[in-house]
N, C-alpha and C positions, 0 to 999 in steps of 0.2 A: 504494500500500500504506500502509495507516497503522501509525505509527512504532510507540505502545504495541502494538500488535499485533508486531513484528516484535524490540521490544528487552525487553518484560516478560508479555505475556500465554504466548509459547511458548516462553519458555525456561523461566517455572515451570510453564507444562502438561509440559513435557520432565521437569525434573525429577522431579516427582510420575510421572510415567507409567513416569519408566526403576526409580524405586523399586521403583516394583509390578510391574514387570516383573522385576527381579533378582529380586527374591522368588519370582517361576513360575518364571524360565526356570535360575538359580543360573548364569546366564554374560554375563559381559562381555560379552565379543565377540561374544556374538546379541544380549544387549542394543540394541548400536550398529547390529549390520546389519540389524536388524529395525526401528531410528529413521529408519538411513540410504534405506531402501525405501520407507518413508513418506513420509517430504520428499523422496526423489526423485521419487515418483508425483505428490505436492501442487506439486512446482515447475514440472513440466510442467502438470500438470492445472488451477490454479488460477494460478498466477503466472506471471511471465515470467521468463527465462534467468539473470537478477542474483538471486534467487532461491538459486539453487545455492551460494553463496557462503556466506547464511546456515543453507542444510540441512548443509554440514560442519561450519559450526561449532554448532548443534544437535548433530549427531554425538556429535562430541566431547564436550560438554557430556555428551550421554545414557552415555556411555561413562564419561568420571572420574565422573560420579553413582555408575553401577553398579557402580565399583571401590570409592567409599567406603561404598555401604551394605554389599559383601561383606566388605570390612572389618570395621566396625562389626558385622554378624553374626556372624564367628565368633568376632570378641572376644569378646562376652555368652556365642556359645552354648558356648566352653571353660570361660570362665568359669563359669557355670551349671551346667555338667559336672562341674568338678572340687570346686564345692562341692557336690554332691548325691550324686555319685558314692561319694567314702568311698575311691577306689582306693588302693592300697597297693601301690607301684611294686615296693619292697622285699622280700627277704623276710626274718621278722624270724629271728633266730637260735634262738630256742628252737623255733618253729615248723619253722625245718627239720630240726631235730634230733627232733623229736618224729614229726615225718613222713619221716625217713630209711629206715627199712624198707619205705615203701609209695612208689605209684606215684603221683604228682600229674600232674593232667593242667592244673591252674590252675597255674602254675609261681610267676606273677608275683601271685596273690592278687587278681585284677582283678575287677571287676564287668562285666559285660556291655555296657553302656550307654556306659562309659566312652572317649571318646576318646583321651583320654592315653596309655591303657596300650594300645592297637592299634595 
């Protein structure tokens, strides 16, 4: 087996792939077991039994990937949210007073869109 193959070519094809893959799949854990099926099939199919040692740590590797770009996603996309969104957790005091005789079915003043407030 050659070495750049086994210490730099797959473990950033791993990481690029498990990227793009949390972006479809939006799961860790099928992330991994969908790396780990492949390098299980490639270590029998292509390599020999020593093999096996570098597809868990591939694994793993495709796994913390796909926990830090789920990370990184919903960092952006709250943030995102809550500057576009406008939501208004509160409610403000003259506003409830002004609508005390009627029925609110928006209690919280939310926008739809909004994470925060669901």
């Amino acid at each position: 087996m050659n070495i750049l193959l086994l210490f730099f070519a797959l473990p950033i094809a791993t990481i690029i792939l498990a990227i793009a893959a949390q972006k479809i799949l939006k799961c860790p854990f099928l992330v991994a077991g969908v790396f780990f099926a492949i390098y299980l099939i490639v270590a029998f199919a292509a390599f020999d039994a020593s093999f096996l040692v570098f597809a868990v740590v591939y694994t793993i590797i495709a796994f913390l990937t796909a926990v830090i770009t789920k990370i990184i996603t919903n960092f952006i996309e709250n943030n995102n949210d809550d500057n576009k969104c406008g939501c208004v957790t509160s409610i403000n005091v003259s506003t409830a007073s002004a609508n005390a005789g009627t029925q609110n079915n928006n209690s919280n003043n939310c926008c739809h869109n909004c994470r925060r407030c669901r």
